[in-house]
C-alpha positions, 0 to 999 in steps of 0.5 A, a space after each residue: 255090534 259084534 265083540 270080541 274078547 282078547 287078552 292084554 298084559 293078563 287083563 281081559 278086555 272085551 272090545 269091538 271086532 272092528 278095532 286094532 289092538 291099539 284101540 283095545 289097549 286104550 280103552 282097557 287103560 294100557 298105554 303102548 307108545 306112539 309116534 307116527 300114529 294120528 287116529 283116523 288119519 294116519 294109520 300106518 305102522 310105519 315108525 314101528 314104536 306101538 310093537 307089542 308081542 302077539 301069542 303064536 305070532 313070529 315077530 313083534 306085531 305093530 298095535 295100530 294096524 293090527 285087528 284084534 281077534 277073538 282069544 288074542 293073547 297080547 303082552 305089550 311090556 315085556 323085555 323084548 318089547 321094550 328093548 325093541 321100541 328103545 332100539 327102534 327110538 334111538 334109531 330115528 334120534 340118530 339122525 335127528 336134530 337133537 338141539 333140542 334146548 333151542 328147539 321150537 318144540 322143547 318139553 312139548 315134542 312127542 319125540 322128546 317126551 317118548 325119549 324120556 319115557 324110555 329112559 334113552 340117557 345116550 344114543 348107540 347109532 351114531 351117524 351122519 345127520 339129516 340134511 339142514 334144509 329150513 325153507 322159510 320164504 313164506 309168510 305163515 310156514 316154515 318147514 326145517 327137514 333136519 327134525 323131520 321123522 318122516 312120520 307121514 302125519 303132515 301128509 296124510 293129514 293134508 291128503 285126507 283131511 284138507 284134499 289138497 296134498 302139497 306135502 309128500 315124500 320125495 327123494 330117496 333112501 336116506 335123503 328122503 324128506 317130505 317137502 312140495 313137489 319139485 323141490 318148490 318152497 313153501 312159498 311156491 306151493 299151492 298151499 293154503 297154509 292152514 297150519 293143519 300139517 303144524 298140528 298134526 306134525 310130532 316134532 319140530 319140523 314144520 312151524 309158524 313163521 314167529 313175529 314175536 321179536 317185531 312185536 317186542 320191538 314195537 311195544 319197546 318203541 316209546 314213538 310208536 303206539 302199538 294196539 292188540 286184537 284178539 279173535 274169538 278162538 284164542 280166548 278157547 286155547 290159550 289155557 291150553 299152553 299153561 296146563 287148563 283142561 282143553 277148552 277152558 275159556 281164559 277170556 279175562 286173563 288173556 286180557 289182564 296178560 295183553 295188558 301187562 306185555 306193555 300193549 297201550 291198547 288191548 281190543 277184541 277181534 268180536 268187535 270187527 266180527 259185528 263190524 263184518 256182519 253188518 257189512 257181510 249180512 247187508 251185503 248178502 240181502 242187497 245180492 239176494 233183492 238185487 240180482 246179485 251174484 248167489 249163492 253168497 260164499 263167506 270171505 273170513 278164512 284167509 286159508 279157504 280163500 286160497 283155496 278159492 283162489 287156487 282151485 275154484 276161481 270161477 267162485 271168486 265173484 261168489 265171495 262176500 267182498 268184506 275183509 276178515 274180522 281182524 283186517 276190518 278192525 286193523 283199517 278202522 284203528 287206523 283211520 277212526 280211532 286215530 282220528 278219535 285220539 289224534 294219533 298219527 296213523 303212521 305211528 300206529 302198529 296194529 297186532 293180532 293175535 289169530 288162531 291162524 297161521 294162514 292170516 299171517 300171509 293174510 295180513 301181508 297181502 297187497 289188497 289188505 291196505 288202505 292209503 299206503 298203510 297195511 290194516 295189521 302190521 303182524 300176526 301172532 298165533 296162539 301159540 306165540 302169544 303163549 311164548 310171549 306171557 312166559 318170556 315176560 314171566 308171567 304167571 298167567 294162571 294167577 292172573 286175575 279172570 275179570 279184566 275187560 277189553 279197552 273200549 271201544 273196540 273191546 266191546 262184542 256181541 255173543 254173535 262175534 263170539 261164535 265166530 270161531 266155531 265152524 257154523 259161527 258165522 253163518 248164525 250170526 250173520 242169520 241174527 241180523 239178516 231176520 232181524 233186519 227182513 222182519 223189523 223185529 227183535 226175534 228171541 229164537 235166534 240159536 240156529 242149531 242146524 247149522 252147528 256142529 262138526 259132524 262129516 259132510 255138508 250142514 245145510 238148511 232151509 229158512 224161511 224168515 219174513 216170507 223169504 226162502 234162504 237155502 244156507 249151507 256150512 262146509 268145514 275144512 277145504 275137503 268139504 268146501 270141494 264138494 260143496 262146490 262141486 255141487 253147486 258147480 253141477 247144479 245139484 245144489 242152490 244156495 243163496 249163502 254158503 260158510 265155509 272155514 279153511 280148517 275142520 272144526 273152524 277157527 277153534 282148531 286153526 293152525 295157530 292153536 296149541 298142539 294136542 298129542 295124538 294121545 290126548 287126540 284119541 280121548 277128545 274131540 278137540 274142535 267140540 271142547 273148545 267150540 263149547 267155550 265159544 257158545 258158552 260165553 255168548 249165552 253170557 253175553 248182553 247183546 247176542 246180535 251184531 247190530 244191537 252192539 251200542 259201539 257198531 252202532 256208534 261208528 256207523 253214526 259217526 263215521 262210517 255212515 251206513 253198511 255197505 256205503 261208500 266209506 265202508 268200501 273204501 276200508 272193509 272190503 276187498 277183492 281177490 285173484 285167480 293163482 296158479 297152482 303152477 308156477 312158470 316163467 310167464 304167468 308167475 306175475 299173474 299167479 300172486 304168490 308170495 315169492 315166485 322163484 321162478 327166475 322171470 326177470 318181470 
């Protein structure tokens, strides 16, 4: 690879041709500031904050688009530079939402921390304000235009990550603002709502609809009996929110802080992933011996069943009918375990907490009931449970690290665990499946070829007990496109395909804490916290969903046998075409949250 040596702040660096200035100056140790910067994704210069001074150049040079070039001379501190960035920050706080004591984001905003790094102690630019705009009609999103930066990461990162694109600039001058076409909500949209735009966003423009006050006053209601599920990526970023290096697993004392929130009950979401793969791999044997519809297309992304919903609806026969891991668990709390403990169903709130925003609307569709009762009650992300642990004021990182899950829904096997991971799935349900076609136990049951976070489509072919089973992982809606479309022009044949709504699987979930673009430039987030993941499943005593001496239990007493009647009636669903726009006409048939469409049915 062809190098260059430049010089930068009087220190020289020797960097590949290939990277900006920006680049350079990390990997030599300099920090220049950013704010609309997000690598890979939106590389864009346009908030003009990472400006350094170049020798010979006219005017200061923004670092993250600029190439670096043989004999560079580069100052990134100096009077002119700081005053500059000072001015051009104060700029952008003059129209801001400054409320910043009661704002969403406080002491985790990259505008704020910039601030402060700066030493900006008053605002010179005084002027009108960005317009108020909060457009909260949907379940899982809220969007608030007056602390919006126009940064451009949420777009982009919507556009080239996801390959969607609800999100763009509209307007123009000093009203512009990022916002869905047509001036439609968040609700309206064709929107998945992954949470990857909350993630990527610096500010507190964009964030999850918070649940947090329903959950306190449930647990505060002495007639109601509130339980707690939490799925398998929680326990890989919840660290994050108190200080611990990503990927820490926190596993005991996310229990041991559950417990002490006042919950009755604290269970696992491992549990209802078992569940689902006894439901999800049975299921794919009987389409594989039976005619069924193939390829098999996994159903616990909420987000990548919008997705599906929205814009590949000649697939919705190819997905797998079960419920998600939490939907599942949330339907047998309300019917076997309240039948166990003699608890009236009714009195029964059921709380999961997701890596997802996307399961919050989840959670609230019509399908996700059973009897007139909705198998989870709300949805709190990882991020909200975190706010919930300080405001009890607890201090999480002297809990203790050993505290178990209730039994016996907190009982899990190393395959719920991988759930989380993209690829997860698949291995899973993989351990049962071969074990079920061979009648054996088989120890080789890492399915390597089916891990990791590299770009593209993993696929595989297994031979297991003489059967040929074509598998394929996509991550992120990007990859599931073309994964589609592949099938779609019959350049591919699958018999079952994974696919998770965000890049990385549930491990970077719109739900999870949010890591600064910084930090973004050193880790690979979706790595170190999948690593947490697999890490306690090598721990685990059973490492296969159906050896789980609790799945084992319900099906004997309860449930009867995968796939029967009893386990239709409660774990699996279906689902519906949506239209991507809506109109007086078809928005009754569209399933949209909240279609404002004026239509009078």
């Amino acid at each position: 690879m062809e190098k260059v040596t430049l010089t930068i702040n009087g220190l020289q660096v020797e960097v590949p041709s290939s990277y900006t200035v920006l680049e350079a100056a990390k990997e030599a140790g300099i920090d220049i500031p950013t704010l609309c910067y997000l690598k890979d994704i939106n590389e864009v210069g346009a908030c003009r904050v990472c400006l350094v001074e170049v020798e010979g150049a006219r005017s200061l040079q923004a670092s993250c688009v600029l190439p670096v070039s043989e004999g560079m001379v580069v100052k990134s501190n100096t009077k002119n530079v700081r005053q500059t960035v000072k001015n051009t920050v104060e700029l952008i706080l003059a129209n801001h939402n400054r409320e910043c004591l009661t704002c969403f984001r406080n002491r985790n905003c990259e505008l704020q921390t910039l601030s402060e790094e700066l030493g900006i102690e008053e605002i010179s630019f005084e002027g009108e304000k960005r317009p108020g705009t909060v457009d909260d009609k949907s379940h899982s999103i809220v969007r608030d235009a007056s602390k919006c930066i126009l940064c451009g990461r949420c777009v982009n990162v919507c556009k080239k990550v996801q390959e969607i694109g609800i999100l763009d600039f509209t307007k123009r001058g000093f009203n512009t603002e990022v916002a869905p076409a047509f001036d439609k909500s968040m609700a309206e949209a064709p929107c998945i709502y992954c949470g990857q735009c909350i993630i990527a966003c610096p500010v507190a423009a964009l964030r999850e609809k918070s649940d947090i006050e329903r959950v306190w006053e449930a647990i505060e209601d002495s007639d109601i009996h509130v339980l707690v599920q939490t799925a398998p990526a929680v326990r890989a970023g919840l660290g994050e929110e108190f200080g611990l290096p990503i990927g820490t697993r926190v596993t005991g004392k996310m229990v041991s802080a559950l417990k002490r929130l006042g919950f009755n009950k604290v269970f696992d979401t491992n549990f209802g992933a078992d569940l689902t793969i006894m439901e999800e791999g049975h299921e794919l044997l009987s389409r594989i011996q039976n005619g069924g519809k193939l390829p098999m297309i996994t159903s616990c992304s909420p987000g990548w069943v919008r997705y599906c919903e929205f814009y590949y609806p000649e697939f919705l026969e190819n997905l797998s009918t079960c419920k998600s891991p939490h939907q599942m668990l949330g339907a047998v709390l309300k019917s076997y375990y309240a039948e166990m403990n003699d608890i009236d169903p009714e009195k029964i709130f059921v709380v999961s907490i997701m890596p997802c925003t996307s399961k919050k609307t989840e959670a609230s569709r019509e399908e996700m009931e059973v009897k007139g009762l909705r198998d989870v009650d709300a949805v709190l992300t990882t991020r909200e449970l975190g706010k919930m642990i300080r405001q009890a004021r607890i201090k999480f990182l002297q809990l203790p690290d050993d505290e178990a899950f209730d039994r016996i829904f907190g009982e899990y096997t190393g395959a719920g665990v991988i759930f989380g991971a993209t690829g997860g799935v698949m291995e899973a349900a993989l351990r049962t499946v071969a074990d079920v076609l061979t009648g054996e136990d088989l120890e080789d049951i890492e399915y390597n070829s089916v891990r990791g976070v590299e770009e593209g489509v993993k696929e595989a072919e297994l031979e297991i007990a003489g059967n040929k089973i074509k598998i394929a992982v996509a991550h992120g809606t990007a990859m599931a496109g073309r994964v589609l479309e592949m099938v779609k022009s019959g350049e591919k044949d699958y018999h079952f395909i994974e696919v998770m709504g965000c890049s990385g699987g549930c491990v970077t979930g719109g739900g999870q804490p949010q890591v600064s673009a910084k930090d973004l430039m050193d880790v690979d987030v979706r790595v170190e916290r999948a690593k947490a993941l697999y890490e306690e499943d090598t721990v685990m005593t059973y490492r296969k969903s159906h050896q789980n001496p609790m799945i084992k239990k319900i099906y004997d007493e309860f449930l009867g046998k995968p796939n029967g009647h009893k386990s239709h009636e409660l774990l699996h669903t279906h689902y519906h075409r949506r239209e991507i726009y809506v109109t007086k006409g078809n928005c009754c048939d569209s399933q949209l949250e909240e279609a404002a469409c004026g239509c009078e049915k």
